[in-house]
C-alpha positions in Angstrom: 0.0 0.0 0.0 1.4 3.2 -1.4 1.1 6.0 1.7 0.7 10.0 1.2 0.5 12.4 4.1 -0.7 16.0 3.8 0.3 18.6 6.4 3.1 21.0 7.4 5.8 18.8 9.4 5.4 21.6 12.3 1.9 20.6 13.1 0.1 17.8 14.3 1.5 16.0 11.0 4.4 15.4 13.0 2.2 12.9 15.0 1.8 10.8 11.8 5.3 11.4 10.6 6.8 9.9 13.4 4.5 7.1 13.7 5.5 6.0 10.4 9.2 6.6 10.7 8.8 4.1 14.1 7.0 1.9 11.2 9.8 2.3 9.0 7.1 2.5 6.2 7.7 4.6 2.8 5.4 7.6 2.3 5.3 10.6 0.2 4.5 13.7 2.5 2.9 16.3 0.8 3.9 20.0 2.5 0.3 22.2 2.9 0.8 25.7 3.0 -1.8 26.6 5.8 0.1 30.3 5.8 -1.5 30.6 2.3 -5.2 28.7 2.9 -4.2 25.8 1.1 -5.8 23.6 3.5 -9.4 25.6 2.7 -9.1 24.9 -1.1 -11.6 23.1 -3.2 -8.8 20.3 -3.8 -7.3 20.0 -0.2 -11.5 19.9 0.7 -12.4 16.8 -0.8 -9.6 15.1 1.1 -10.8 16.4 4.2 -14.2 18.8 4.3 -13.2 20.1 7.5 -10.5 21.5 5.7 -7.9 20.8 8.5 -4.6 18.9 8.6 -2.9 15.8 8.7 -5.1 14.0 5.8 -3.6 10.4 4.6 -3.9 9.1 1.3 -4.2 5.0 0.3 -3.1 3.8 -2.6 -6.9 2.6 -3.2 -8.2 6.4 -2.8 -9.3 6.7 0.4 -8.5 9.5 2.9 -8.5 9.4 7.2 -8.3 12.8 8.6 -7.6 13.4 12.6 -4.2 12.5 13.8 -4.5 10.1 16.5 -7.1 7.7 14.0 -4.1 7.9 11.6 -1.5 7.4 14.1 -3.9 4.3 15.0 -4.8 2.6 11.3 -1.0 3.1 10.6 -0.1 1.4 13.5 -2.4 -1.5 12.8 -1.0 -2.3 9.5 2.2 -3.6 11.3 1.5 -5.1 14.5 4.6 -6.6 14.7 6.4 -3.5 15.5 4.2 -3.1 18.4 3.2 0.2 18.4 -0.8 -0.3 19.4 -0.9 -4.0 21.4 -3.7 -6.5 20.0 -7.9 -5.4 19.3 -9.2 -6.6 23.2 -6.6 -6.9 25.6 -5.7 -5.1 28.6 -2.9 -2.8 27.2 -4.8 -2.0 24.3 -7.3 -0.6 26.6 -4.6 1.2 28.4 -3.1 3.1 25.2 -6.5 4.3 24.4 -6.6 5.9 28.0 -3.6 8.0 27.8 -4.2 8.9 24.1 -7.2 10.4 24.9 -6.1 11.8 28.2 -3.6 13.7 25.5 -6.0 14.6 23.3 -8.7 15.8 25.8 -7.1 17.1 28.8 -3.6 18.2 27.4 -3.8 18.9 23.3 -7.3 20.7 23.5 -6.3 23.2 27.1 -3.0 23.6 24.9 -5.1 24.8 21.7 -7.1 27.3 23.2 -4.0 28.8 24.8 -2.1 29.0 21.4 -5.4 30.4 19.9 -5.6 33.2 21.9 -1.4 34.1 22.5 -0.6 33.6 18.2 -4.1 34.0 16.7 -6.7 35.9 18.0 -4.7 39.4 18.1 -7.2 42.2 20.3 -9.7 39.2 20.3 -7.3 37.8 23.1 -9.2 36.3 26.2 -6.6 36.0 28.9 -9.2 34.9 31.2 -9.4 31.3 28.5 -5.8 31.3 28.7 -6.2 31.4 32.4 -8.9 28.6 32.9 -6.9 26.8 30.1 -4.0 26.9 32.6 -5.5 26.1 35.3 -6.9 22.6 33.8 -3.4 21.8 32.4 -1.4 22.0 35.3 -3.7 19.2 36.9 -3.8 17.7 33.8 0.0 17.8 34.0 0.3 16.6 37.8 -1.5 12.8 36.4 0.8 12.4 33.9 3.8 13.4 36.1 2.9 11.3 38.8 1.9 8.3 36.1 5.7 8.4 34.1 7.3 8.7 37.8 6.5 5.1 38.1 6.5 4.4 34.2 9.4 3.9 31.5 6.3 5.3 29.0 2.3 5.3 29.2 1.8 2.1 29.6 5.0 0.4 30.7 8.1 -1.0 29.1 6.2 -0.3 25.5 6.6 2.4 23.8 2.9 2.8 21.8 0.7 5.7 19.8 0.0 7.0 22.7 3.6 8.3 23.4 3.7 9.6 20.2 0.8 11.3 21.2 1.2 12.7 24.5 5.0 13.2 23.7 4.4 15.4 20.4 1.9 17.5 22.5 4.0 18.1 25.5 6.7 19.1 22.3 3.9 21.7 22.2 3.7 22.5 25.8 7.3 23.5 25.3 6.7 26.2 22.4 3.6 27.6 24.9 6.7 28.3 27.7 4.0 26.2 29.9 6.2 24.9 33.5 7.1 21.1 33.2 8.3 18.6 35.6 11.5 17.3 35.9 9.6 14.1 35.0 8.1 15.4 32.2 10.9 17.1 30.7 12.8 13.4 30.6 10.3 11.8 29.0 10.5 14.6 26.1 14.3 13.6 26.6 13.6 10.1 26.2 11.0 10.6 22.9 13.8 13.1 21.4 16.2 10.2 21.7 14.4 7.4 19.8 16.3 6.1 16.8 13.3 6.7 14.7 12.4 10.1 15.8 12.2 12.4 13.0 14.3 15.2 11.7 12.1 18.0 11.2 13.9 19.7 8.7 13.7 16.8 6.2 10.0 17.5 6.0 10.5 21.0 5.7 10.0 22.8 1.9 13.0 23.8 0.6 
């Protein structure tokens, strides 16, 4: 199966990027101006009508849009690396947790903080940045008390949901938001993977 990924490498992109470098699997990636709209044209919205990035492209002409469903089907197509454990069992079960813990109570309190400090311009609610804050840092306290105890989210396996969590605490970074000692050595420990991309290769030249 013949893989193309759509979406600037500095964006959530970099969830599937790395997911597939983990998966040593060939893909073309496809760099989408979002600077320039290209992600709200007519031909980047029959991909995905939400007109939002990543969007992957099969070989048979189908398209997955959202990151972390990506991230998942990719994941799939080569259980053997181990990346997402087997439909059913316990650790299955336990990825899904901690990729939705990053999705809902890190990745979205993290988006409405970067909305409003690079966005929004006089339209600037620091009373949402605030809140937003205020959720985080006991969103933040969980995980840090979970990876004391843990070599990654959901033991000695490194899954999705590391890629996940670790792409979006990446983002944390870039907001200046205060990490553990903890935290900042698992970003250590992600950063160091052999497979962990270099973001530059993605970059246009």
């Amino acid at each position: 199966m013949s893989l193309k990924l759509y979406g600037p490498a500095r964006s959530r992109a970099f969830r599937c990027i790395w997911t597939l470098e983990e998966l040593e699997m060939p893909f073309e990636h496809v760099h989408v101006d979002t600077s320039k709209s290209e992600h709200k044209s007519d031909e980047f919205l029959n991909k995905n009508p939400y007109g939002k990035v990543p969007v992957l492209e099969t070989s048979d002409g189908h398209y997955l849009f959202e990151s972390a469903a990506i991230c998942l089907f990719l994941a799939d197509l080569k259980p053997e690396v181990g990346l997402a454990p087997a439909a059913g069992s316990l650790n299955r079960a336990k990825m899904n947790q901690w990729l939705h813990f990053g999705l809902n109570e890190l990745d979205a309190y993290l988006w409405v903080i970067a909305r409003n400090e690079w966005f929004y311009g006089d339209k600037k609610s620091q009373e949402a940045i605030d809140q937003s804050k205020m959720m985080l840092e006991a969103s933040l306290k969980v995980l840090t008390d979970h990876l004391a105890e843990n070599n990654w989210l959901i033991g000695e396996d490194f899954t999705v949901a590391d890629i996940i969590v670790g792409q979006t605490l990446f983002w944390a970074t870039m907001l200046e938001i205060p990490l553990s000692d903890t935290l900042n050595a698992y970003i250590s420990k992600c950063r160091d993977r052999d497979h962990f991309p270099n973001v530059k290769k993605y970059l246009p030249s």
